[in-house]
N, C-alpha and C positions, 0 to 999 in steps of 0.2 A: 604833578597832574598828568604829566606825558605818562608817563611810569604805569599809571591808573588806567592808563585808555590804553597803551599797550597788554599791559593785564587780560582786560576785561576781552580784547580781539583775541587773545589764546583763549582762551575759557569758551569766547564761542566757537571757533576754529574746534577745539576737541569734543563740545558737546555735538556739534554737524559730524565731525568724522565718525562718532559714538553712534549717531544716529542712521549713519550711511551704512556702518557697519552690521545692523541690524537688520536694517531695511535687505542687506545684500543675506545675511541666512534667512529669512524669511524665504527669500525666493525659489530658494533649495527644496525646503517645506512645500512650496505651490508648484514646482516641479515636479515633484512627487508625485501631488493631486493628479496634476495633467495628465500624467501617463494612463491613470487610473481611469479618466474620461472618455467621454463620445458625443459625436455628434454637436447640438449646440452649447452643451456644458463645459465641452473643449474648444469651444470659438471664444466662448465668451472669458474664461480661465485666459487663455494665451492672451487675448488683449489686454488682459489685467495684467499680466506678466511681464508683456513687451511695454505698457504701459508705467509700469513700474521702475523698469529696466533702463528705458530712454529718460524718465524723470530722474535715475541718480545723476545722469552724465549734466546735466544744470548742477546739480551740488556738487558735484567732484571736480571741479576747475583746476583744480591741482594739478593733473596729470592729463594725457590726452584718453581717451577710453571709449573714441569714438569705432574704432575698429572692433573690438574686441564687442562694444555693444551690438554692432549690423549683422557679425557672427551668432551672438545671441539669441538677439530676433529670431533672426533667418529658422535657425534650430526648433527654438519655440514655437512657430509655426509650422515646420514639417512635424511636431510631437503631437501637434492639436489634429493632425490628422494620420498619427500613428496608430497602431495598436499591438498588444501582445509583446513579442521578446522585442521585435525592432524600436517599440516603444521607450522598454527599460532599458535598452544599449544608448539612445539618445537622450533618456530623461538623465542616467549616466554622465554622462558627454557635458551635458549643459551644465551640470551641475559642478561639473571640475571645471570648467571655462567661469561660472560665478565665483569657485574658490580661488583661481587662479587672480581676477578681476579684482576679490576681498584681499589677495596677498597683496597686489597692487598697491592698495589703496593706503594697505598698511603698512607698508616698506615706504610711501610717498608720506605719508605722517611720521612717520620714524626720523628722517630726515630735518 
């Protein structure tokens, strides 16, 4: 029975990581967007984004990811009010700090 309920805790354990995993390229995708934006379509984007961002650090308990999230933010809202090349050098930026965060996560599942 033990055996049974250990099981079933991995099974959700990988489908959450499976799903954090996803949730985190997505973000790459709306990074994208953002750069692309202006004005209130870029306020409203970045919230969804930072919104997004600070909701994995609740599912990712594994690891700490609280630093690397504030950086995130922080980014995403100087991009909601970028434009042009400075834009795509930090839509950039962000988006290797999200890659970097998914190596995390999955070097922390490896484990």
């Amino acid at each position: 029975m033990a055996e049974v309920i250990e099981e079933e805790k991995k099974e959700e354990s990988v489908k959450k990581s499976s799903g954090v995993q996803e949730r985190i390229g997505k973000l790459g995708d709306e990074v994208d967007d953002l750069a692309k934006k202006t004005g209130d379509e870029a306020s409203k984007l970045a919230k969804s984004i930072n919104g997004e961002i600070k909701s994995l650090t609740k599912d990712i308990k594994s690891i700490d990811v609280k630093d690397e999230v504030k950086g995130i933010t922080g980014k995403v809202e100087k991009l909601a009010d970028s434009t042009g090349d400075s834009a795509k050098k930090l839509a950039s930026d962000i988006k290797g700090d999200i890659k970097s965060l998914r190596d995390r996560v999955l070097k922390k599942k490896e484990k």
